[in-house]
CHARMM-style PDB file with segment names, atoms N, HN, CA, C and O in Angstrom:
ATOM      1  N   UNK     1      -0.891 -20.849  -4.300  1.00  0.00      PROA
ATOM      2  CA  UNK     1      -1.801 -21.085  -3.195  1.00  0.00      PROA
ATOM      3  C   UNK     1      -3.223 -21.146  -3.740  1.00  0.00      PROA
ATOM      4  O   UNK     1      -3.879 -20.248  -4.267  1.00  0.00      PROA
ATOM      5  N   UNK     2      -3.460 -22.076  -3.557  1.00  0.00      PROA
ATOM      6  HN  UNK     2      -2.926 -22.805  -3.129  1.00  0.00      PROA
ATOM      7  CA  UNK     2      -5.486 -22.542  -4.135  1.00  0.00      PROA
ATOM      8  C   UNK     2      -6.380 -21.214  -3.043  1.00  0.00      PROA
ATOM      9  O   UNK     2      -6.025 -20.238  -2.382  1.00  0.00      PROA
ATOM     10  N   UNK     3      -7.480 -21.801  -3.319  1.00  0.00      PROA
ATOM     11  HN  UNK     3      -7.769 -22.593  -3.856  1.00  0.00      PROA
ATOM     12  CA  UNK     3      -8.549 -20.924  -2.573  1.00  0.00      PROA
ATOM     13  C   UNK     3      -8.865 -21.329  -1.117  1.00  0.00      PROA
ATOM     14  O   UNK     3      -9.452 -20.633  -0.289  1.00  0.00      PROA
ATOM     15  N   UNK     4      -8.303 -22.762  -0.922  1.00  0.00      PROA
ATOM     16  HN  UNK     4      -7.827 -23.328  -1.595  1.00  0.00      PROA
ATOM     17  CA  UNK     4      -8.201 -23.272   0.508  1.00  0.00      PROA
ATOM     18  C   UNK     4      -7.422 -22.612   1.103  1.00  0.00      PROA
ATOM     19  O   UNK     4      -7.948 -22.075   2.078  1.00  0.00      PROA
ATOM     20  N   UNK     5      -6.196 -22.347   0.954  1.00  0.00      PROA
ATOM     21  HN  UNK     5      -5.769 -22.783   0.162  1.00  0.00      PROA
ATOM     22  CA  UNK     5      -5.261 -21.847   1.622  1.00  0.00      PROA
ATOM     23  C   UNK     5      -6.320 -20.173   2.433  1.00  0.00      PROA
ATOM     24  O   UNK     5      -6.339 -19.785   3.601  1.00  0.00      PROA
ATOM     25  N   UNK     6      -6.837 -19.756   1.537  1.00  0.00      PROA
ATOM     26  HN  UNK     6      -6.822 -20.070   0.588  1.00  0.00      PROA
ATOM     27  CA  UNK     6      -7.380 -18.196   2.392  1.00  0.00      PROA
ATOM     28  C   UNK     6      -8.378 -18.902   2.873  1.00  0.00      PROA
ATOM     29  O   UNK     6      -8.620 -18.291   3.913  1.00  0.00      PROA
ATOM     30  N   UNK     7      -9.287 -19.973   2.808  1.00  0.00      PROA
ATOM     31  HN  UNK     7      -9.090 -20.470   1.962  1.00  0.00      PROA
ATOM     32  CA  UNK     7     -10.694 -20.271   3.040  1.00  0.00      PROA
ATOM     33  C   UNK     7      -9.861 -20.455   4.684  1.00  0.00      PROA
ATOM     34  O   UNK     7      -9.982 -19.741   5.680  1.00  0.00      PROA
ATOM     35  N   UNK     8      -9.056 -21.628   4.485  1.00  0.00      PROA
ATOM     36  HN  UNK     8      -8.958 -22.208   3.676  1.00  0.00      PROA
ATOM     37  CA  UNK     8      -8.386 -22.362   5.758  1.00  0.00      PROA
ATOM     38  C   UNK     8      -8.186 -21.465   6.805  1.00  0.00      PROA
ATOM     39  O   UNK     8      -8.354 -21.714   7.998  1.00  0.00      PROA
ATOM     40  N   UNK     9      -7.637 -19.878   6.067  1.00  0.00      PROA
ATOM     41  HN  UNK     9      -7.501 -19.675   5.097  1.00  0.00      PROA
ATOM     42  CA  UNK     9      -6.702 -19.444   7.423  1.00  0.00      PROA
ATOM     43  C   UNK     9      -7.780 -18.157   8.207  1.00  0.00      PROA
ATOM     44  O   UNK     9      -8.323 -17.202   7.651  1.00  0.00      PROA
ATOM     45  N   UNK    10      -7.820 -18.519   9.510  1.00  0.00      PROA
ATOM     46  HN  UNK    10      -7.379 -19.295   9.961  1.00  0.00      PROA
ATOM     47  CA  UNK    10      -7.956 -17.367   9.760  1.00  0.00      PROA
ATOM     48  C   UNK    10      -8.395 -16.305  10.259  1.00  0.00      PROA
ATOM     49  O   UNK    10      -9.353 -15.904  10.919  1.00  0.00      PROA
ATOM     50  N   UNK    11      -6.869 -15.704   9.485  1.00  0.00      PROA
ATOM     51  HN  UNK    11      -6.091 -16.030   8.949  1.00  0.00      PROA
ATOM     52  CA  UNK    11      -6.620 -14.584   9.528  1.00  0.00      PROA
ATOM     53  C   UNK    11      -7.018 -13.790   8.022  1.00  0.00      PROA
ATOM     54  O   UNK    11      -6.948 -12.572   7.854  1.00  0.00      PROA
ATOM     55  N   UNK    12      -7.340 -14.545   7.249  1.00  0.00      PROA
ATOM     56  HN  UNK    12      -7.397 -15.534   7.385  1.00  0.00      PROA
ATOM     57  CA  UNK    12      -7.693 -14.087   5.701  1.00  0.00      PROA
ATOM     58  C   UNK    12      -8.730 -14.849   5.006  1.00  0.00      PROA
ATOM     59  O   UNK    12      -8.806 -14.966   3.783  1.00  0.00      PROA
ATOM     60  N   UNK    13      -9.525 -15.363   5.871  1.00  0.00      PROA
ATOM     61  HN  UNK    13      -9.464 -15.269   6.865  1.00  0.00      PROA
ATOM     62  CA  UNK    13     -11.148 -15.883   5.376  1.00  0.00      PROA
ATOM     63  C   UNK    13     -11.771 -14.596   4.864  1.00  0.00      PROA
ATOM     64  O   UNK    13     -11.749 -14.034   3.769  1.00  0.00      PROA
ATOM     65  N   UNK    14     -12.242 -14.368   5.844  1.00  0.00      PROA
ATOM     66  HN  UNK    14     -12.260 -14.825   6.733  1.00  0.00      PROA
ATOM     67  CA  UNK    14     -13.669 -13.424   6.140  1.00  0.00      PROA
ATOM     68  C   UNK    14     -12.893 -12.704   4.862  1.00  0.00      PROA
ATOM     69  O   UNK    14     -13.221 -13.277   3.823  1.00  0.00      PROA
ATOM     70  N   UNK    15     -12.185 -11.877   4.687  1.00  0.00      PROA
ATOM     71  HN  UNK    15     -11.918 -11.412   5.531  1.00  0.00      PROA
ATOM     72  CA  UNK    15     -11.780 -10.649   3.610  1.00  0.00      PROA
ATOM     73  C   UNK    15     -11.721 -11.130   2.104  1.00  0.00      PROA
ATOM     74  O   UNK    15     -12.297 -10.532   1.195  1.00  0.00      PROA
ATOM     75  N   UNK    16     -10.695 -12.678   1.878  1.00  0.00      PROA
ATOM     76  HN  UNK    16     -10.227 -13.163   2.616  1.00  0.00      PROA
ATOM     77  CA  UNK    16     -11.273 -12.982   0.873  1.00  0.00      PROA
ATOM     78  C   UNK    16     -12.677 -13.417   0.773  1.00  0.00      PROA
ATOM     79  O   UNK    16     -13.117 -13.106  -0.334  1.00  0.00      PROA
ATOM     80  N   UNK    17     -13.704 -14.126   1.639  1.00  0.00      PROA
ATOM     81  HN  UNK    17     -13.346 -14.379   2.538  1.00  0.00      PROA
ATOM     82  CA  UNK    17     -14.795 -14.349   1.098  1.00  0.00      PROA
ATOM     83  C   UNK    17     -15.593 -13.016   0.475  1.00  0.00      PROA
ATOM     84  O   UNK    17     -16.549 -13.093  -0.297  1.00  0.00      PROA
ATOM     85  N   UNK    18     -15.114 -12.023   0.878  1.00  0.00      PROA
ATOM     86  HN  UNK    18     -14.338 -11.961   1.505  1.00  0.00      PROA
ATOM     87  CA  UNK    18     -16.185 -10.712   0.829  1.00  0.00      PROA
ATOM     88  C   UNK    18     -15.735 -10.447  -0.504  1.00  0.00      PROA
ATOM     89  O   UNK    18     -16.585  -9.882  -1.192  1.00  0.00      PROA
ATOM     90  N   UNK    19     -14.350 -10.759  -1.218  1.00  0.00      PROA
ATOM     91  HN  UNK    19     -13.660 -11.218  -0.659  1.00  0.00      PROA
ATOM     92  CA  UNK    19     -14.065 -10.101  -2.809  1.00  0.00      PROA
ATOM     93  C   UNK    19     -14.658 -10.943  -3.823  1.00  0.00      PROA
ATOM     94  O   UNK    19     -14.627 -12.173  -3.795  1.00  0.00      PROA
ATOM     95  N   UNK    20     -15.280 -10.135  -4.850  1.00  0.00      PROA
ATOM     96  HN  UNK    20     -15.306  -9.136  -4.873  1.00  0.00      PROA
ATOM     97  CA  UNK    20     -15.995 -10.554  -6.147  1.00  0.00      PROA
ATOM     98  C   UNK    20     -15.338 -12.352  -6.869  1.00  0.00      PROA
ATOM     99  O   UNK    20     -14.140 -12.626  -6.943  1.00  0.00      PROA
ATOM    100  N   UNK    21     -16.151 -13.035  -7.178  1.00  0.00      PROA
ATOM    101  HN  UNK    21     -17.124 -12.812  -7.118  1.00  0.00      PROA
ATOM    102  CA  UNK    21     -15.286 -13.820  -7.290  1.00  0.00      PROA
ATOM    103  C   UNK    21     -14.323 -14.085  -8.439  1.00  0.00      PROA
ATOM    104  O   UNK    21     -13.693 -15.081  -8.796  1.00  0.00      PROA
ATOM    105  N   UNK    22     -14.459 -12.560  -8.993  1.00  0.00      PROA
ATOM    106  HN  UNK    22     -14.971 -11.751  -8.703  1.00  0.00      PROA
ATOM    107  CA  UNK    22     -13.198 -12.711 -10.381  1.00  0.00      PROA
ATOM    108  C   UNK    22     -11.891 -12.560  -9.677  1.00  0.00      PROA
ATOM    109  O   UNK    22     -10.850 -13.201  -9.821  1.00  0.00      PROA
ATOM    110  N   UNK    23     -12.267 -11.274  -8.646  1.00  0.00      PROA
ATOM    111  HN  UNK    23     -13.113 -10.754  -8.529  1.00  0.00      PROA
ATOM    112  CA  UNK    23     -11.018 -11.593  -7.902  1.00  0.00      PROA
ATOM    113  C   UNK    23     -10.140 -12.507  -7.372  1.00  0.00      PROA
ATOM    114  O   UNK    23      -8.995 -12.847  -7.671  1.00  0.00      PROA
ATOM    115  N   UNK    24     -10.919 -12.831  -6.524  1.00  0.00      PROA
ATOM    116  HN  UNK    24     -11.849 -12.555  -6.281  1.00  0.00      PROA
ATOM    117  CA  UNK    24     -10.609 -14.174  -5.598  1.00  0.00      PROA
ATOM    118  C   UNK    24      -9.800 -15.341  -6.694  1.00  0.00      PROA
ATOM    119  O   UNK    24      -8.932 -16.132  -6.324  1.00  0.00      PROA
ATOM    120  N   UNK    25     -10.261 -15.227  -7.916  1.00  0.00      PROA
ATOM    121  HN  UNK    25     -10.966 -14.584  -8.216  1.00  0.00      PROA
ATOM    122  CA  UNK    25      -9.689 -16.417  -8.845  1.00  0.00      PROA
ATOM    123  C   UNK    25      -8.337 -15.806  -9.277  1.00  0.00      PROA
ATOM    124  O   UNK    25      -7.229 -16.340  -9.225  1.00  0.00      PROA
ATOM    125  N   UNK    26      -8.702 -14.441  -9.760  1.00  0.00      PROA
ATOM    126  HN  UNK    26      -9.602 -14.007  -9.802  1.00  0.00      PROA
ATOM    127  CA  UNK    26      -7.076 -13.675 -10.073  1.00  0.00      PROA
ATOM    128  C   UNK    26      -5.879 -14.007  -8.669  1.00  0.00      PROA
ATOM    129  O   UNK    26      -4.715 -14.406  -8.662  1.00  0.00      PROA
ATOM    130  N   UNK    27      -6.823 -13.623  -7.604  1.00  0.00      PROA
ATOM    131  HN  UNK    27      -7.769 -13.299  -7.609  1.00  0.00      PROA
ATOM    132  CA  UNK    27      -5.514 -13.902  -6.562  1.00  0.00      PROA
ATOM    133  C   UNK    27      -5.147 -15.467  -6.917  1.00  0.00      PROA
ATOM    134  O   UNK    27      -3.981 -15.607  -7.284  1.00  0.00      PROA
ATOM    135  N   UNK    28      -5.672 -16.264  -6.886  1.00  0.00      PROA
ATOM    136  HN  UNK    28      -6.620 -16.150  -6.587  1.00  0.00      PROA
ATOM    137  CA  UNK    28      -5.344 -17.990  -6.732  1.00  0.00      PROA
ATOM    138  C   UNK    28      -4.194 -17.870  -8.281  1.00  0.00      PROA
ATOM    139  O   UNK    28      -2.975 -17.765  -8.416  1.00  0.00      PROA
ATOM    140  N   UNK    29      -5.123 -17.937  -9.039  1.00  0.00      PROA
ATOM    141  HN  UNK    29      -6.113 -18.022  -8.930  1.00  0.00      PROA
ATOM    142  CA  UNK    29      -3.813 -17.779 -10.307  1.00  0.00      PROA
ATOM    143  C   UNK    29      -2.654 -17.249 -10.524  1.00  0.00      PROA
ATOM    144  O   UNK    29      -1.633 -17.566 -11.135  1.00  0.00      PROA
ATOM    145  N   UNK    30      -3.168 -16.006  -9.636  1.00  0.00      PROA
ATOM    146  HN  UNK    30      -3.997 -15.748  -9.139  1.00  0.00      PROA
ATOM    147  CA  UNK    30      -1.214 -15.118  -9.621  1.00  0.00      PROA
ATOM    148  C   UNK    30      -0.283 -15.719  -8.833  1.00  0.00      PROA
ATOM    149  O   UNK    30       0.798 -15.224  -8.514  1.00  0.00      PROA
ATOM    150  N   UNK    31      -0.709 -16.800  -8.516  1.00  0.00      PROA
ATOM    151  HN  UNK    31      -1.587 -17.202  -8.776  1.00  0.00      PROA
ATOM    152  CA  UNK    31      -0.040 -17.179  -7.475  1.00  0.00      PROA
ATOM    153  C   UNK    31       0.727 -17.033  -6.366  1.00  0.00      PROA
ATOM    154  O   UNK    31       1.381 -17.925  -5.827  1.00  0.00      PROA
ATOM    155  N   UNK    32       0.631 -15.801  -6.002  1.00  0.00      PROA
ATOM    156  HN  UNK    32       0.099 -15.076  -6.440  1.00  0.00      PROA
ATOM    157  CA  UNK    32       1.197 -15.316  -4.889  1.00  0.00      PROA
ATOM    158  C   UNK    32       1.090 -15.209  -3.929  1.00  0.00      PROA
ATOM    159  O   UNK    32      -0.039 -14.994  -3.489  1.00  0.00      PROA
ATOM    160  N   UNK    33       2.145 -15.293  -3.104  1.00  0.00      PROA
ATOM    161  HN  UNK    33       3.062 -15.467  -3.462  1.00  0.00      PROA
ATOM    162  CA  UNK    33       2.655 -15.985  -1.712  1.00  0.00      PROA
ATOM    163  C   UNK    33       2.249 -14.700  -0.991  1.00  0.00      PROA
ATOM    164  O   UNK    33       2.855 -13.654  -1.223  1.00  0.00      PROA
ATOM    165  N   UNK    34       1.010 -14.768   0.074  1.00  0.00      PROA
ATOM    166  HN  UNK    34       0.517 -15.618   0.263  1.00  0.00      PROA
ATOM    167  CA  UNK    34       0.279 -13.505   0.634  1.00  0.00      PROA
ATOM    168  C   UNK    34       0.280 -14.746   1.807  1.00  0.00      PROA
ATOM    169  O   UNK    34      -0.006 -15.939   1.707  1.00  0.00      PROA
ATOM    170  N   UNK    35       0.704 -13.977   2.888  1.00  0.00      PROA
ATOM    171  HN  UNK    35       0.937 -13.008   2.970  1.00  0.00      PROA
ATOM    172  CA  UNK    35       0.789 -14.100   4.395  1.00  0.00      PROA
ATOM    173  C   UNK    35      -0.235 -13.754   5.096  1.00  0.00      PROA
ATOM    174  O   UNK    35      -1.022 -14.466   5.720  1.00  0.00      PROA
ATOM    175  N   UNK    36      -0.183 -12.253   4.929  1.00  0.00      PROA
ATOM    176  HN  UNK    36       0.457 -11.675   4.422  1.00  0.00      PROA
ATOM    177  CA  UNK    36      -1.195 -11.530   5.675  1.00  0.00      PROA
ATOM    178  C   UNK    36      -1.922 -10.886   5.120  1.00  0.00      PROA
ATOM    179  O   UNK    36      -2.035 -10.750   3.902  1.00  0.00      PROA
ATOM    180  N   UNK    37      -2.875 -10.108   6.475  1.00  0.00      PROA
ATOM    181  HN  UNK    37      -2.783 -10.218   7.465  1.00  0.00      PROA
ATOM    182  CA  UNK    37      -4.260  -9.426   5.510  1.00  0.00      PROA
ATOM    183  C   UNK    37      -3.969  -8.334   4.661  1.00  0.00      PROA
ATOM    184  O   UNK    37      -4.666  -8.125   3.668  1.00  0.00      PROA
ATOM    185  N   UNK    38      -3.025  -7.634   4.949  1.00  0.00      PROA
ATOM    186  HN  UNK    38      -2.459  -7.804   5.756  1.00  0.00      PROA
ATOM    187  CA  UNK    38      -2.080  -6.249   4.113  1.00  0.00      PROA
ATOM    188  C   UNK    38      -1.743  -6.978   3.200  1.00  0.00      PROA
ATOM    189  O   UNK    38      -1.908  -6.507   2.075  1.00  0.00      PROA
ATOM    190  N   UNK    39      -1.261  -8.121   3.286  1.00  0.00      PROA
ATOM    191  HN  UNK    39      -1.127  -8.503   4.200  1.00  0.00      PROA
ATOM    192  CA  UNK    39      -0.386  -8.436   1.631  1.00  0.00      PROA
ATOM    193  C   UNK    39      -2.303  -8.747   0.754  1.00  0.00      PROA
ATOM    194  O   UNK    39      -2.600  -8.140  -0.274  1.00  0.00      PROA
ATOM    195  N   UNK    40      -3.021  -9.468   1.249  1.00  0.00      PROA
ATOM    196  HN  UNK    40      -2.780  -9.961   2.085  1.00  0.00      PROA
ATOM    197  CA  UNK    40      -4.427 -10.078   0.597  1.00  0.00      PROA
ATOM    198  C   UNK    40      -5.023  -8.565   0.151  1.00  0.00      PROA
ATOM    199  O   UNK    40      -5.339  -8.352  -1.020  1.00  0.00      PROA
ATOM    200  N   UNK    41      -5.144  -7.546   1.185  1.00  0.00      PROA
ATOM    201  HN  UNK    41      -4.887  -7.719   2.136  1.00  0.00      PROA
ATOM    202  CA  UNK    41      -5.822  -6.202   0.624  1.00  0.00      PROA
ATOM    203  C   UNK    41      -5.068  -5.547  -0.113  1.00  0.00      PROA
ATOM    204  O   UNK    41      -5.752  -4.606  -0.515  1.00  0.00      PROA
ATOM    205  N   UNK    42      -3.578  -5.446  -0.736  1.00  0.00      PROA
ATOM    206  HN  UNK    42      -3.022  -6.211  -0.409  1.00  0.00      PROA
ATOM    207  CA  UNK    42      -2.885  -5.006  -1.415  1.00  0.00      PROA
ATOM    208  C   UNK    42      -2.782  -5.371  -2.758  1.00  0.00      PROA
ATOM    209  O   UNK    42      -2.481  -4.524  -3.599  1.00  0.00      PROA
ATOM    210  N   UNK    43      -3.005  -6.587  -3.071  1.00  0.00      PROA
ATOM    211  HN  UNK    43      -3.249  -7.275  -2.388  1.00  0.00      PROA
ATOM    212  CA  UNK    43      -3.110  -7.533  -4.112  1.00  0.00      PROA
ATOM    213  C   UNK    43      -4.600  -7.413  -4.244  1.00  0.00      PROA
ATOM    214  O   UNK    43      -4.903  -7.136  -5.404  1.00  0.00      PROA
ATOM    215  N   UNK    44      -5.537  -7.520  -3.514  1.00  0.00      PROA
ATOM    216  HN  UNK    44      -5.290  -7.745  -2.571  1.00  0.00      PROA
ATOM    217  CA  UNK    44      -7.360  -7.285  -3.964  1.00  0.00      PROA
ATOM    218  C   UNK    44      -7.277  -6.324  -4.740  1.00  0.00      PROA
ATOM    219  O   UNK    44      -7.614  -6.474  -5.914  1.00  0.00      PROA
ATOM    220  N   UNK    45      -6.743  -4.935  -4.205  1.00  0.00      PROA
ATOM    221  HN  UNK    45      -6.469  -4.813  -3.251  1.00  0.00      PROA
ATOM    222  CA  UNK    45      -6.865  -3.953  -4.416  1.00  0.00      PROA
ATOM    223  C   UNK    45      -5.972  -3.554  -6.011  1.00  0.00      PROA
ATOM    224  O   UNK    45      -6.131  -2.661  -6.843  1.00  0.00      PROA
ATOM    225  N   UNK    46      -5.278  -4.385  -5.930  1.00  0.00      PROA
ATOM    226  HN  UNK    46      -5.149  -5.110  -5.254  1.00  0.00      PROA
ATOM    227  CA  UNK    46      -4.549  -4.265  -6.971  1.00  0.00      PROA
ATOM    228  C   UNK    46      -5.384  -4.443  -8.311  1.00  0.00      PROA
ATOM    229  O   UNK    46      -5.538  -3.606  -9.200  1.00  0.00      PROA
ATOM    230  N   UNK    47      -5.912  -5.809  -8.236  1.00  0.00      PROA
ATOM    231  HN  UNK    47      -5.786  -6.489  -7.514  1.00  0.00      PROA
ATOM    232  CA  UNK    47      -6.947  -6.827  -9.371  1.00  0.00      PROA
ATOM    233  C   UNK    47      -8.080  -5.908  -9.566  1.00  0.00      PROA
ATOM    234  O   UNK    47      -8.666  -5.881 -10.648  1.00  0.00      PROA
ATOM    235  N   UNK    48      -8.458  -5.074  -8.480  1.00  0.00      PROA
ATOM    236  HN  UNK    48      -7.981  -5.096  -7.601  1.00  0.00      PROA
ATOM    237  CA  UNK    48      -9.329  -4.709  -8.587  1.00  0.00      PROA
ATOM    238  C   UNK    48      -9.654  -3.392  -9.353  1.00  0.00      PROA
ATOM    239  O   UNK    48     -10.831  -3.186  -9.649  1.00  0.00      PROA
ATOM    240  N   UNK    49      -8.597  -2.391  -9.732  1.00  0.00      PROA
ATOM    241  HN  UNK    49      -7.640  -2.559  -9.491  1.00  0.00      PROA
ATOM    242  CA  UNK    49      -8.200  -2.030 -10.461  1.00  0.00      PROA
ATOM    243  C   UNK    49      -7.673  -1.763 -11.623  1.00  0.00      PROA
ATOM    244  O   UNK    49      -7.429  -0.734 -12.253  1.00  0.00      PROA
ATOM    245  N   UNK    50      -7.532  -2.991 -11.804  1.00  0.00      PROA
ATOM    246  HN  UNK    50      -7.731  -3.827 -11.292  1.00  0.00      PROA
ATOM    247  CA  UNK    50      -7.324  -3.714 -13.175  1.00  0.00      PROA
ATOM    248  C   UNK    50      -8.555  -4.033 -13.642  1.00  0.00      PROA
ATOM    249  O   UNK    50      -8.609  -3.958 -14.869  1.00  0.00      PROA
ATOM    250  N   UNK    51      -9.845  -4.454 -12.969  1.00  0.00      PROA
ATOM    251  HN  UNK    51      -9.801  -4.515 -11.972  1.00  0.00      PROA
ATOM    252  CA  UNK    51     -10.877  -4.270 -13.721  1.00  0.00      PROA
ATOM    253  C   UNK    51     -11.688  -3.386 -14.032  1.00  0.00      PROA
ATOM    254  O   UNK    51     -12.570  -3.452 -14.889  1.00  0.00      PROA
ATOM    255  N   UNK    52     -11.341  -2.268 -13.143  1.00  0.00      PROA
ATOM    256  HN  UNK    52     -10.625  -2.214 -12.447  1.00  0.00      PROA
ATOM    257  CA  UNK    52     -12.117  -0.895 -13.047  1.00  0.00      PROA
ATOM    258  C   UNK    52     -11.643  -0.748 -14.628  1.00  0.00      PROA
ATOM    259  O   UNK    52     -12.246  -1.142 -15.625  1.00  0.00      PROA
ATOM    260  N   UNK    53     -10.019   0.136 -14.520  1.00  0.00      PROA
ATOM    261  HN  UNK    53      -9.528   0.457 -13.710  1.00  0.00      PROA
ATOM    262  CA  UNK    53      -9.182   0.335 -15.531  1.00  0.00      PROA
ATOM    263  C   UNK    53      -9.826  -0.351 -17.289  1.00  0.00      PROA
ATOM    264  O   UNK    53      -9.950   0.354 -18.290  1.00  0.00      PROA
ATOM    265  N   UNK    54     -10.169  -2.014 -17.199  1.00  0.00      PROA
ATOM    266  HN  UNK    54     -10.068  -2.587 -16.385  1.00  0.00      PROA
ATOM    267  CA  UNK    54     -10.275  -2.727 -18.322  1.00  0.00      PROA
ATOM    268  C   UNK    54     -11.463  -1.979 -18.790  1.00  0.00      PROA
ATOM    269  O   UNK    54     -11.470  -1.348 -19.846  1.00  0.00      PROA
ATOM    270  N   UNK    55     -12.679  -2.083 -17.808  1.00  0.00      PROA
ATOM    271  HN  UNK    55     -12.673  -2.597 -16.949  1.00  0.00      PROA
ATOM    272  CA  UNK    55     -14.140  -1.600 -17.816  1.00  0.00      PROA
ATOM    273  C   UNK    55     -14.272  -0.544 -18.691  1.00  0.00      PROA
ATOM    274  O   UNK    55     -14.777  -0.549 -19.813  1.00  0.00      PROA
ATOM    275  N   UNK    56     -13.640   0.601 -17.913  1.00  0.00      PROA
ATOM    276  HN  UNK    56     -13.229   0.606 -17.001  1.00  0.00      PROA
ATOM    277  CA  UNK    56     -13.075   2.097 -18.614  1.00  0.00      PROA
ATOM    278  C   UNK    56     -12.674   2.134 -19.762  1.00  0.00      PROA
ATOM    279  O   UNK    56     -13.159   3.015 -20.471  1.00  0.00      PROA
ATOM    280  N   UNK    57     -11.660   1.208 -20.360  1.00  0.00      PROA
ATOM    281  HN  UNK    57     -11.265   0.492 -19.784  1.00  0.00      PROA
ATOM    282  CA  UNK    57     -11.451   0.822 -21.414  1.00  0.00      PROA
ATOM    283  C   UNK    57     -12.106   0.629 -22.622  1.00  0.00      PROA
ATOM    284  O   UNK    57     -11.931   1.170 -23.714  1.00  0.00      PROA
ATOM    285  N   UNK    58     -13.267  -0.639 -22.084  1.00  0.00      PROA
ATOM    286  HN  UNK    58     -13.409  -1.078 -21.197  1.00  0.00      PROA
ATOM    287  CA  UNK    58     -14.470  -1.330 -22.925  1.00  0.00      PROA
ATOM    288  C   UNK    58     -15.296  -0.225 -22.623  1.00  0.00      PROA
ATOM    289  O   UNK    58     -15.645  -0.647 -23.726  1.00  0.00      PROA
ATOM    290  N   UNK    59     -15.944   0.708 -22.296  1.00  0.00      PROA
ATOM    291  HN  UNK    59     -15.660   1.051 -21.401  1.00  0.00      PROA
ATOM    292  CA  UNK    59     -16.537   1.746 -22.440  1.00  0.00      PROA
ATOM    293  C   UNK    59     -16.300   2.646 -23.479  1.00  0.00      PROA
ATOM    294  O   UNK    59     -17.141   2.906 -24.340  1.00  0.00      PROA
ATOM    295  N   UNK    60     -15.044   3.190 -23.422  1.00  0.00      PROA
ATOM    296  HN  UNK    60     -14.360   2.979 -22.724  1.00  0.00      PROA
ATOM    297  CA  UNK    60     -14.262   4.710 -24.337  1.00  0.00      PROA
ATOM    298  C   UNK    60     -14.312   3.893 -25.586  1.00  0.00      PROA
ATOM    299  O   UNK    60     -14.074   4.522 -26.617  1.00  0.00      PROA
ATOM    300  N   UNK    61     -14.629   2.344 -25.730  1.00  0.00      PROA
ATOM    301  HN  UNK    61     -14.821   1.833 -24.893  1.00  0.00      PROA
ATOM    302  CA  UNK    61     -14.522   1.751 -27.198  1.00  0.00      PROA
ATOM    303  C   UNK    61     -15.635   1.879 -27.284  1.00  0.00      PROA
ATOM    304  O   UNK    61     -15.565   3.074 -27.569  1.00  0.00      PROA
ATOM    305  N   UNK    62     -16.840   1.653 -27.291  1.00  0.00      PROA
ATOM    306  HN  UNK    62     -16.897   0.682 -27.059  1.00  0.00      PROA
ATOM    307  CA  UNK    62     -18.354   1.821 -27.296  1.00  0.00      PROA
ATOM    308  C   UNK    62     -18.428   2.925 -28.014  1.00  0.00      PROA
ATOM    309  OT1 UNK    62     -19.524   3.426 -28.266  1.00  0.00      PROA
TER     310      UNK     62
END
């Protein structure tokens, strides 16, 4: 699903427009089939963690 698909719908505009746009690109690439706003905030939330996590990472190497 491209970035139209959330721009298009909605029920999942407004929430993706508000995520960073590394996110927003991770969701489009993972390609996953998100319906609703629980599946879109579950998966945000997911990516989004994954960059906290990486961050944390590239820090403790510093």
């Amino acid at each position: 699903m491209g970035a139209e698909y959330y721009l298009k719908n909605d029920d999942l505009r407004e929430y993706f427009i508000s995520l960073p746009p590394i996110v927003q690109d991770q969701i489009v690439v993972s390609g996953a089939e998100i319906c609703t706003l629980g599946e879109l905030m579950q998966v945000a939330e997911h990516f989004k963690a994954e960059l906290r996590m990486g961050r944390e990472i590239d820090q403790s190497l510093r």
